[in-house]
Backbone as a chain_set.jsonl record, in Angstrom:
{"seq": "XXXXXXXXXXXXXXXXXXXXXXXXXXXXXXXXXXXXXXXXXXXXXXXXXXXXXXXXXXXXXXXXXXXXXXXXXXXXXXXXXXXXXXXXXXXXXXXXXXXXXXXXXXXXXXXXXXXXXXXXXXXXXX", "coords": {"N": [[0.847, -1.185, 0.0], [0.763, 1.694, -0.986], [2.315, 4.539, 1.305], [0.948, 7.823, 2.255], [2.935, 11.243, 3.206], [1.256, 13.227, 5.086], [2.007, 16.597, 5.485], [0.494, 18.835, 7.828], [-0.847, 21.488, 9.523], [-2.891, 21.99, 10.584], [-6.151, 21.02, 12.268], [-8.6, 20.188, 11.32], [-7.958, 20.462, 8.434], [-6.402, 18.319, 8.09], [-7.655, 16.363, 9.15], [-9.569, 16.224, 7.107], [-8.555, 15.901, 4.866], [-6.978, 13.59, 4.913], [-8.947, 11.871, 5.076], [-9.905, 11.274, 2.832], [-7.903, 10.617, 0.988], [-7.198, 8.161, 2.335], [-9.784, 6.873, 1.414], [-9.553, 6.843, -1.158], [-7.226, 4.49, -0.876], [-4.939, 5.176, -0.233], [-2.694, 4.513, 2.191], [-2.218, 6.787, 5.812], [0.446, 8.855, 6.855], [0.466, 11.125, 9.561], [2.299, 14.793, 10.066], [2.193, 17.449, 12.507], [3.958, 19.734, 11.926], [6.662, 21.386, 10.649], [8.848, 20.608, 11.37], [8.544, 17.344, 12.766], [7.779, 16.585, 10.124], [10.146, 16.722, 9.015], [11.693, 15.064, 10.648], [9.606, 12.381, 10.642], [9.665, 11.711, 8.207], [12.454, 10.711, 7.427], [12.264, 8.689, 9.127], [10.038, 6.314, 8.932], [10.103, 6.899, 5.765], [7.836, 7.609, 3.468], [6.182, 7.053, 0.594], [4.968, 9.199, -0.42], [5.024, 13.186, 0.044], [2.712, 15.401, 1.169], [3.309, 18.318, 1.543], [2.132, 21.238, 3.536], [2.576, 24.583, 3.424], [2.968, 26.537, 5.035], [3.427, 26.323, 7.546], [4.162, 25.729, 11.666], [6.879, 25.971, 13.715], [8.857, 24.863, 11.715], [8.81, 26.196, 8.853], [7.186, 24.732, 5.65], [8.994, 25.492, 3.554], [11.191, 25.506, 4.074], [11.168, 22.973, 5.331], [11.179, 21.028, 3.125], [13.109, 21.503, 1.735], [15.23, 20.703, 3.823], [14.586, 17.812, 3.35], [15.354, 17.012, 0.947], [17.581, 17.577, 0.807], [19.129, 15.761, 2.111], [20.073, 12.379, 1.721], [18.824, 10.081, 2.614], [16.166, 10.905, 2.129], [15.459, 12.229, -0.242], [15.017, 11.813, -2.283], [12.367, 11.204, -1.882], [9.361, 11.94, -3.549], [7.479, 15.885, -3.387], [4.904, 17.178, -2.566], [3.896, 20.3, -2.754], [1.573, 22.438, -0.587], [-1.228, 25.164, -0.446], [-2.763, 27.68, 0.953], [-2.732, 30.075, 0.801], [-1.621, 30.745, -2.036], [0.456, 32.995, -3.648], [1.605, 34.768, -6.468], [4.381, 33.49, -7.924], [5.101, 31.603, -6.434], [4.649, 29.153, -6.801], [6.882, 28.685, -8.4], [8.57, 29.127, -6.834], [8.489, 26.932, -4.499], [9.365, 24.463, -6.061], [12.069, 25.325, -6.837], [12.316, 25.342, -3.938], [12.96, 22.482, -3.743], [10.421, 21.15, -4.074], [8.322, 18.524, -6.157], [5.668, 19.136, -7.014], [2.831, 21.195, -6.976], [-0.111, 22.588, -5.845], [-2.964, 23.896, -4.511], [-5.179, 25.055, -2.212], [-8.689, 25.731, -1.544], [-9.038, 22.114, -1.647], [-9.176, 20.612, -4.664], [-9.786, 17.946, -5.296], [-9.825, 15.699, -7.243], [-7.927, 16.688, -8.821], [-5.573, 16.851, -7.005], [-5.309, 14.278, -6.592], [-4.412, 13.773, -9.376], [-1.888, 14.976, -9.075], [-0.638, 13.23, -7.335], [-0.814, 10.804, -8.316], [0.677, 11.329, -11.121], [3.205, 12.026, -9.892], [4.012, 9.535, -8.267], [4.397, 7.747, -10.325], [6.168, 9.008, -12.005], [8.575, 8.576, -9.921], [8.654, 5.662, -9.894], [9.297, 5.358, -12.539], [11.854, 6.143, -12.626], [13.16, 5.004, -10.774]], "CA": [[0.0, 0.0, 0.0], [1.4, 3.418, -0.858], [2.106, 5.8, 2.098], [1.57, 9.429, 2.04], [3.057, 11.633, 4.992], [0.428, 14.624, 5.335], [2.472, 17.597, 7.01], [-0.358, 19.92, 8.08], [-1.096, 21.874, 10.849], [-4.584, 22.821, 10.913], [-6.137, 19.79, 12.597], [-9.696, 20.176, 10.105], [-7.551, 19.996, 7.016], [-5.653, 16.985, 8.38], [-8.577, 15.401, 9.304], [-10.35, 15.966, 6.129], [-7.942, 15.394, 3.049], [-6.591, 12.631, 5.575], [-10.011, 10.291, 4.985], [-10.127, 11.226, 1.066], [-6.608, 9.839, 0.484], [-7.502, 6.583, 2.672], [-10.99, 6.391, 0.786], [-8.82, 6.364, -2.189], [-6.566, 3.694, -1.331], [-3.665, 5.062, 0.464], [-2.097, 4.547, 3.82], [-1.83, 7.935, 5.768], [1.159, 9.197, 8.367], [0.537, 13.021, 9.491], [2.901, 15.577, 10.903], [1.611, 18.915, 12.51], [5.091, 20.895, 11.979], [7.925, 21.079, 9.667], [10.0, 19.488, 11.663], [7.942, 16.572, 12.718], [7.241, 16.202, 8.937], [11.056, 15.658, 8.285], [11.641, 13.778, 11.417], [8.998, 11.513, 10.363], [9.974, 11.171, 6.895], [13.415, 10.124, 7.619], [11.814, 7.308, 10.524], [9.298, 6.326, 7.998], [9.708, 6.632, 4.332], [6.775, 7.639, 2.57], [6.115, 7.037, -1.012], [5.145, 10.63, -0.577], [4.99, 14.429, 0.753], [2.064, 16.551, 1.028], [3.796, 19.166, 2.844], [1.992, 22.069, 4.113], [4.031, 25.556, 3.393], [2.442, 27.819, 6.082], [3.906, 25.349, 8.612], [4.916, 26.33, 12.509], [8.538, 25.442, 13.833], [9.789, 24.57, 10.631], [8.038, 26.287, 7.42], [6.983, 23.793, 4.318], [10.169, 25.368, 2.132], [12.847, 24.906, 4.648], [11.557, 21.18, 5.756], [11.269, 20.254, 1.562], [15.211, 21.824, 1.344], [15.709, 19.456, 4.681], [14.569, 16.855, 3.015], [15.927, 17.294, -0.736], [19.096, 17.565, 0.828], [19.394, 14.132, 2.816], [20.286, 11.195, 1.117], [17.52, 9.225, 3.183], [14.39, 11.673, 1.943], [15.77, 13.151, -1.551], [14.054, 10.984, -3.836], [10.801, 11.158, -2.14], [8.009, 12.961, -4.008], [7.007, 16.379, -2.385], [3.993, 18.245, -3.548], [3.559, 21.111, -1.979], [0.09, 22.601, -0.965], [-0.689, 25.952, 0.535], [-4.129, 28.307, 0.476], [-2.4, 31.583, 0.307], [-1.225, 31.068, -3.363], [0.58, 33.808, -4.63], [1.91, 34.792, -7.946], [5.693, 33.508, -7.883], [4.794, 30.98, -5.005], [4.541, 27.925, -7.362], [7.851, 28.308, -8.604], [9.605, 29.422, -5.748], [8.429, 25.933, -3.97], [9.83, 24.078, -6.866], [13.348, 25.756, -6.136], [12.817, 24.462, -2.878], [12.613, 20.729, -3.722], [9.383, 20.282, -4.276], [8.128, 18.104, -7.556], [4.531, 19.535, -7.701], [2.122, 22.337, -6.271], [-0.999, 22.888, -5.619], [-3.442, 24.859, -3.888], [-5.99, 25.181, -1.005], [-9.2, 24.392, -0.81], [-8.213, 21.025, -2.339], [-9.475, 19.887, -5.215], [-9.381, 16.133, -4.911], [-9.485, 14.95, -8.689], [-6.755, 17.087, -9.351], [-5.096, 16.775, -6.045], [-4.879, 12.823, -6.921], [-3.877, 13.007, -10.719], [-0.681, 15.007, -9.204], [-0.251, 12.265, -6.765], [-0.495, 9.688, -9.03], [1.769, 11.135, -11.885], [4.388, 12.43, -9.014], [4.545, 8.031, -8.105], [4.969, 6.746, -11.718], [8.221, 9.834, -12.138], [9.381, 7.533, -9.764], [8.741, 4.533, -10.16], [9.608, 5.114, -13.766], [12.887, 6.384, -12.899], [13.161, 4.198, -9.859]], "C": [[0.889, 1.244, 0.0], [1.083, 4.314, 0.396], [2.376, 7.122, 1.983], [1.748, 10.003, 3.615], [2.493, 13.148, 4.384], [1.233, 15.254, 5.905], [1.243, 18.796, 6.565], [-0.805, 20.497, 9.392], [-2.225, 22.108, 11.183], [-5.307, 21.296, 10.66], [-7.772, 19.093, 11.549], [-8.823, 19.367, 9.07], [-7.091, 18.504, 7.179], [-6.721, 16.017, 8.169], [-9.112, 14.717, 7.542], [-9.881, 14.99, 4.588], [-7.5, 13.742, 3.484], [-7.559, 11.326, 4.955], [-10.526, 10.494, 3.707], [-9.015, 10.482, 0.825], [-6.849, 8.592, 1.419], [-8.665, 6.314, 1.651], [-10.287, 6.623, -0.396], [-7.457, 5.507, -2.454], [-5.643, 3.954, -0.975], [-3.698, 5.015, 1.704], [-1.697, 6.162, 4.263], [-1.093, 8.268, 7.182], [0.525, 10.848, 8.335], [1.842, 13.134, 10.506], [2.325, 16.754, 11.415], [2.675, 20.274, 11.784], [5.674, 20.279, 11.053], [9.017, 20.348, 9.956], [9.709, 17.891, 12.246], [7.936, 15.915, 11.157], [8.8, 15.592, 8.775], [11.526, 14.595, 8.923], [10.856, 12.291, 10.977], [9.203, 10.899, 8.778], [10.632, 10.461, 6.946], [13.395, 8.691, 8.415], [10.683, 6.582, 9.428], [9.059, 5.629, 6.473], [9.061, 6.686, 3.868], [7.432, 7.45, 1.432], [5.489, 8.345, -1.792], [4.739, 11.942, 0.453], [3.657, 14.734, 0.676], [2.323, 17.199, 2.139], [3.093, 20.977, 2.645], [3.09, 23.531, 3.373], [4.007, 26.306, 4.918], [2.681, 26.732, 7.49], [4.187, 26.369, 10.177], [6.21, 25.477, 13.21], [9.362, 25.247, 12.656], [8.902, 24.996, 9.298], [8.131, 24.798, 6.406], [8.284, 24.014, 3.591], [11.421, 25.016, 2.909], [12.679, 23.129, 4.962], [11.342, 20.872, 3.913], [12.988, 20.238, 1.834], [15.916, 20.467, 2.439], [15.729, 18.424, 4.267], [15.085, 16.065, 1.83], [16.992, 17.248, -0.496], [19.575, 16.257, 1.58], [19.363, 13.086, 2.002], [19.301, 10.182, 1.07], [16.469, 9.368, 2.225], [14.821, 12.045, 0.707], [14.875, 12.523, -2.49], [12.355, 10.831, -3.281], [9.789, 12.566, -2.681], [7.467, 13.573, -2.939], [5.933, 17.39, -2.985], [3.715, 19.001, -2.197], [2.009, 21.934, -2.166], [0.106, 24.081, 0.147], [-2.277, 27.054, -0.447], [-3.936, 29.817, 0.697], [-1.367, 31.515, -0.534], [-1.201, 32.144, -3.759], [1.61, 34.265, -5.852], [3.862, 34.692, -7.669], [5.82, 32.391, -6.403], [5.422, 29.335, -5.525], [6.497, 27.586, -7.849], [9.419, 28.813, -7.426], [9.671, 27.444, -4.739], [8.887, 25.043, -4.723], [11.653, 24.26, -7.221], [13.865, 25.241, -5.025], [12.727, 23.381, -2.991], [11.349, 20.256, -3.956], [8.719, 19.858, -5.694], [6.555, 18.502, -8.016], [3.823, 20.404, -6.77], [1.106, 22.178, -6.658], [-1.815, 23.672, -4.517], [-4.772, 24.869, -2.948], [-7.604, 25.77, -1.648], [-8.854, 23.619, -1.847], [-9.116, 20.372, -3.05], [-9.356, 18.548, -5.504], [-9.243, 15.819, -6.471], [-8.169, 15.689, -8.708], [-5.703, 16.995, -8.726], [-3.947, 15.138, -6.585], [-4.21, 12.585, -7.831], [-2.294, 13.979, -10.1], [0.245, 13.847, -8.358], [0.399, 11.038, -7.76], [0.846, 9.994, -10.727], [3.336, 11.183, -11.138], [4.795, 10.407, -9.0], [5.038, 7.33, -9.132], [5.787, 7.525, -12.246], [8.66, 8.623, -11.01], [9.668, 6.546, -9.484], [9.338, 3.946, -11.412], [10.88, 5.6, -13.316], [13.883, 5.692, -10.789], [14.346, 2.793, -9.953]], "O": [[1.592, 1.637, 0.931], [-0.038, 4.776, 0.61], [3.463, 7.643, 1.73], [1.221, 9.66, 4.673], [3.021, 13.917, 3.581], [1.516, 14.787, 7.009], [1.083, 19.402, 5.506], [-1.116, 19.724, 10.297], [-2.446, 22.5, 12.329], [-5.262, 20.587, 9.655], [-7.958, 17.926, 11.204], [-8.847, 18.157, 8.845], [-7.446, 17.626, 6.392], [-6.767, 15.122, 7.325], [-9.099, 13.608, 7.008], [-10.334, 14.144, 3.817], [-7.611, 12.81, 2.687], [-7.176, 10.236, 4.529], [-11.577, 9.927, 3.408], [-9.319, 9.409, 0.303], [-6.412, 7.673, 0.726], [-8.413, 5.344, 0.935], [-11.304, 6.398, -1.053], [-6.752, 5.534, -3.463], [-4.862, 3.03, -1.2], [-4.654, 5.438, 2.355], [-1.047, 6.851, 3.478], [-1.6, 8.108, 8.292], [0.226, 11.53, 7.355], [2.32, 12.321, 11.298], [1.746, 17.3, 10.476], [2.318, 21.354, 11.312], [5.494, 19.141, 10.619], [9.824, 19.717, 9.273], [10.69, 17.151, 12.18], [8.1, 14.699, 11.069], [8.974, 14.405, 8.5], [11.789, 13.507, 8.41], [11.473, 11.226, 10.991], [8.888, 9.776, 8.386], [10.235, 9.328, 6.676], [14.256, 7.813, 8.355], [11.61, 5.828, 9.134], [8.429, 4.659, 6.052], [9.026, 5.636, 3.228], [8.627, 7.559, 1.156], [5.428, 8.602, -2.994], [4.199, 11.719, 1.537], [3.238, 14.068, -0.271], [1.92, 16.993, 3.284], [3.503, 21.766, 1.794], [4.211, 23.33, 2.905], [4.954, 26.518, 5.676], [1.788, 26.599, 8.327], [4.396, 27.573, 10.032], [6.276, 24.256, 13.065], [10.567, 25.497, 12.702], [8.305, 24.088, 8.719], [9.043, 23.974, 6.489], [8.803, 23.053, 3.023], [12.409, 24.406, 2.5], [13.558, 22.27, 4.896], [11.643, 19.679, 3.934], [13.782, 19.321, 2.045], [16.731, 19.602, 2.117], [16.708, 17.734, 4.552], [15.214, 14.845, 1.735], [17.736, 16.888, -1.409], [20.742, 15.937, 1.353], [18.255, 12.944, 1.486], [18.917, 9.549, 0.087], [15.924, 8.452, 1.609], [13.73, 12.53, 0.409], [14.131, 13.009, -3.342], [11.394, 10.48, -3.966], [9.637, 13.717, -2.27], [7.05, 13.008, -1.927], [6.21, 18.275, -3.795], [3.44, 18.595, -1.068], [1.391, 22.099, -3.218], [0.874, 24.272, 1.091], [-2.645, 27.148, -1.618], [-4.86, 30.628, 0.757], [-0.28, 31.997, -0.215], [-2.211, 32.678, -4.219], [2.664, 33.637, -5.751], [4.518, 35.665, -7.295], [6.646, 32.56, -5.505], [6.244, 28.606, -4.97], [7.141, 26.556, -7.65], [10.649, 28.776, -7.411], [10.735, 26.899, -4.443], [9.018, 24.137, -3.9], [12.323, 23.39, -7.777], [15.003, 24.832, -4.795], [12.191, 22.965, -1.964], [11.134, 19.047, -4.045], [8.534, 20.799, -6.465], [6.176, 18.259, -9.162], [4.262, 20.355, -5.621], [0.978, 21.661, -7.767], [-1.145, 24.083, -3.57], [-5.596, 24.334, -3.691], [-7.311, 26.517, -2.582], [-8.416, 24.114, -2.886], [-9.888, 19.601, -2.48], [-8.387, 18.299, -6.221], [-8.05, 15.699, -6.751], [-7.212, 14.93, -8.556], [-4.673, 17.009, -9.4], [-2.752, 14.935, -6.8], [-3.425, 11.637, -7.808], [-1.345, 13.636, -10.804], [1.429, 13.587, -8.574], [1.528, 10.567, -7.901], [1.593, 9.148, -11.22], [4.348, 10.627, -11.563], [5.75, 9.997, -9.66], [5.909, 6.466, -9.031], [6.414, 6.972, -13.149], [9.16, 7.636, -11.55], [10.713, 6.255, -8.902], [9.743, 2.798, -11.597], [11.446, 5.213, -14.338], [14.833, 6.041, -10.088], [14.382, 1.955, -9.052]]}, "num_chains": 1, "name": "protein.A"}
């Protein structure tokens, strides 16, 4: 079963996107913080990120860079998600390590098809 590690802080969102990605078939760890999120990555291993940006203790772009830069966590898929999208946001998080973006409230079809192409980059290059 594919695991995703949720980092989110806002215990709603967690909840919510949390029992859409099980009711579609994945296994789900959460973190509240940024640093929890990479702690837990590294203890762990997901098969992927949805990391938060607007994080507390550790923002979303510094724990991606934490994680992009470790040997352990580098290769895991990190889509970043974040509901104060603004213009130069998408590719700034993409700088920081992360392989896809999206945006708040969470469209689930679209949410999923970045999930699912983010797993077959690497599985295909796996």
């Amino acid at each position: 079963m594919t695991t995703i590690l949720l980092v989110e802080d806002n215990e709603m969102n967690r909840d919510m996107l949390s029992r859409r990605l099980i009711r579609n078939g994945f296994r789900v760890i959460m973190a509240e913080d940024g640093r929890q999120g990479v702690d837990m990555a590294a203890r762990e291993r997901p098969d992927l990120i949805l990391m938060d940006l607007s994080l507390p203790v550790l923002d979303g772009w510094e724990a991606t860079r934490k994680l992009k830069a470790s040997a352990a966590t580098s290769s895991i898929p990190v889509i970043a998600l974040t509901a104060h999208a603004m213009s130069g946001d998408e590719a700034e998080a993409i700088r920081a390590g992360c392989d896809a973006f999206d945006t708040k409230p969470i469209d689930m079809p679209r949410l999923l098809g970045k999930i699912r192409a983010a797993l077959d980059k690497l599985r295909q290059n796996g």
